[in-house]
N, C-alpha and C positions, 0 to 999 in steps of 0.2 A: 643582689649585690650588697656588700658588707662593707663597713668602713670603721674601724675602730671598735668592731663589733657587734654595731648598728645596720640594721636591717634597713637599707636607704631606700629600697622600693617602698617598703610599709611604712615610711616616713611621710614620703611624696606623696602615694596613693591609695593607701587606708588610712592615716589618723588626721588627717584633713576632712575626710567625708566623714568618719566616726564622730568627729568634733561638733562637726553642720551637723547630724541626724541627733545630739545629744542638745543644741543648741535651739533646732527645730521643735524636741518634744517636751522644753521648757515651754518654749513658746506658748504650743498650744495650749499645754495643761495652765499657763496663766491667762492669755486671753480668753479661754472659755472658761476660765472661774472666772473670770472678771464679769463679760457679758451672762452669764449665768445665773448673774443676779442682777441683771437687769430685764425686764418686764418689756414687752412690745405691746404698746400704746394699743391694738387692735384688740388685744389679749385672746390672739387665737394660740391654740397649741402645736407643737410639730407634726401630728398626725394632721389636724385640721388645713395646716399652712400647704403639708403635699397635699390634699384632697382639694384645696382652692386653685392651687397651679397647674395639676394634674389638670384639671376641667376646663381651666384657663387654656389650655394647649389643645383640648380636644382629645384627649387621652382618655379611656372609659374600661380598658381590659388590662388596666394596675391595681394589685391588689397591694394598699397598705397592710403590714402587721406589726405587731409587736414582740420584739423580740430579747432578751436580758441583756446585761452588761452595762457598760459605758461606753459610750461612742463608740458600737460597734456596727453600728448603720451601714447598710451596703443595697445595692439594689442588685437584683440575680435577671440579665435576662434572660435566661432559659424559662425560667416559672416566670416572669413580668411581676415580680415579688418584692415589692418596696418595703423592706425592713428598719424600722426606729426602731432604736436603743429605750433601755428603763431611763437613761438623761435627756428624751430627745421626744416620745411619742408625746408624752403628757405635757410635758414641760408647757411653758407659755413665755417662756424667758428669748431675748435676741438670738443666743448663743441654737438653741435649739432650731428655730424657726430659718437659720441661717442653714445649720446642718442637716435639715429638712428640704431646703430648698437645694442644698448641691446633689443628693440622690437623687429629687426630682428633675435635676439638670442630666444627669444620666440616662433617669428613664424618657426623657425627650430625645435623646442623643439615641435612642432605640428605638424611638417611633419614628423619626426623620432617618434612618439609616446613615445616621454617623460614620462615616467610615474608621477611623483609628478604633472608635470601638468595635465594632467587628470583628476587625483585625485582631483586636488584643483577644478577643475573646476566643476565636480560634487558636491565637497562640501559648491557648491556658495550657492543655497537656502535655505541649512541645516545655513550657517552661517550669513547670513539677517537673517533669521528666531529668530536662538538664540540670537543673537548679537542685535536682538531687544529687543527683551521679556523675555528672560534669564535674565539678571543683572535687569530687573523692578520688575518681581516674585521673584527673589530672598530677594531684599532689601524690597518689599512689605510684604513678609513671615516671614521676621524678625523682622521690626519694629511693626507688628501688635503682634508677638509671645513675644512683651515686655510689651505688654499693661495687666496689670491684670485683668482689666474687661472681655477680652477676651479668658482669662486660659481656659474656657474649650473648645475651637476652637481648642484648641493648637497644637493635631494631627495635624487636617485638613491644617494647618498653616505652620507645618513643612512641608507637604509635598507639599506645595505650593512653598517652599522655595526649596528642594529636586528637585522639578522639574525645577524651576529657573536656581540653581545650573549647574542643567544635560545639560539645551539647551545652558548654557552658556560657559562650557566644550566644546559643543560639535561647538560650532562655532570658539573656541579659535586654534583647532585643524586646523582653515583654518590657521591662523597667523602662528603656527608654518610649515606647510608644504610651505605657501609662499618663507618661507627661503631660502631653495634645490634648489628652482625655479629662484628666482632672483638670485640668487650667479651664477649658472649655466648658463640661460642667458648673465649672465656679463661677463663669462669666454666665452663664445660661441663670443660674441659681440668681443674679443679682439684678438681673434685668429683668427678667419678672416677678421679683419681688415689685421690683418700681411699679414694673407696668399693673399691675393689680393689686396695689396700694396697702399688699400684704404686710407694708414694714413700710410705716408711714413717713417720719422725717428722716433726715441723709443723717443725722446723727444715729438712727438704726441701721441705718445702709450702712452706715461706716463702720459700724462696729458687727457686724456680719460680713463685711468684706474682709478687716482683720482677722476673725476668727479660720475664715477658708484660707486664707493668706498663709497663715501660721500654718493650718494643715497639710498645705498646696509646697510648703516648704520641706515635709516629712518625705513627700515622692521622692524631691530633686534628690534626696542627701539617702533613699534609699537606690535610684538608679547610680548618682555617685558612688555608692559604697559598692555594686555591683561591678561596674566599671573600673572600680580602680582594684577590686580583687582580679580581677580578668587579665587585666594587664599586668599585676603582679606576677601570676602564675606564668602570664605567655613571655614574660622577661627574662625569669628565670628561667623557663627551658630555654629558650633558644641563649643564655649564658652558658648552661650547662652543655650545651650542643656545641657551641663554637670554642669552649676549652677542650673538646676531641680531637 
């Protein structure tokens, strides 16, 4: 829908979310320089702090490794593959030790059978899948269902757009279960830091709760920006549809 030539869906529902995910990755990038340079009083390192909570949990078939980049930390449960960043293995600093402990909250969320994670993780190839192809057939289905030369496709076209739609729903539905997963994680990560004295005063708790806070804030404004493409697209056809 247009209004003075303004795209008022992408008003509403992308540069709101565009705004928050531009907002979020200030954030992070300042409170993990901030704590970044601060030191954890125990001065164990990121690999060290997963190897102390990993054991603490009873965990024994995690393999930490070391992997490049910058906060590119992820845990895989297929291989039980706990990967720190070059900012995060060695490190000794709050900022690490904090983003050490949220993978390790993961891979507890994998020895306890977490259910959202599972879930999501089954819903990885459904969401590549749609997340590819979904938003292409979608936006293909529409701009060809505006073309009058090609009115009499126009079933065929909608339903090209219909099934757009469906894979693109149905991959959106990873973004929002991420949510449950990382918040959870992040609580997991903070409470055993306490409980095994990983991150001694709350002035280190505090500033590793900021740090996931900030990161935990990148999900929301990624399933937001998901969500409100979706409903972009599904506004538009069914505008396009009821001008027939």
């Amino acid at each position: 829908m247009y209004l003075g030539g303004i795209d008022i869906y992408y008003l509403i529902l992308i540069l709101p979310a565009a705004l928050l995910s531009l907002l979020a990755s200030a954030m992070v990038k300042s409170r993990y320089a901030k704590y970044d340079k601060v030191m954890a009083s125990r001065g164990v390192s990121g690999a060290q702090a997963a190897q102390i909570l990993l054991k603490a949990n009873g965990i024994t078939d995690v393999r930490i490794a070391h992997i490049g980049g910058k906060l590119t930390d992820n845990y895989n449960p297929s291989t039980k593959v706990l990967s720190l960043s070059d900012s995060t293995f060695a490190s000794r600093s709050i900022a690490a030790v904090g983003v050490a402990a949220h993978e390790t909250g993961h891979a507890i969320q994998h020895n306890v059978g977490y259910g959202p994670l599972l879930f999501r993780r089954m819903l990885v190839p459904v969401a590549n899948f749609g997340s590819r192809f979904g938003p292409t057939l979608a936006i293909l289905g529409i701009a060809l269902g505006a073309v009058a030369s090609l009115e009499k496709y126009l079933p065929i076209l909608q339903l090209v757009t219909d099934i757009g739609l469906l894979l693109f729903g149905a991959s959106m539905i990873f973004y929002i279960i991420t949510l449950p997963v990382e918040f959870n994680a992040s609580r997991r990560a903070l409470k055993i830091l306490k409980e095994t004295n990983t991150l001694v005063s709350k002035e280190e708790i505090k500033g590793a709760k900021k740090v996931l806070s900030a990161a935990a804030l990148t999900y929301v404004a990624s399933a937001l920006t998901a969500i409100g493409s979706f409903l972009r697209l599904l506004l538009i056809a069914n505008s396009r549809r009821n001008r027939r």
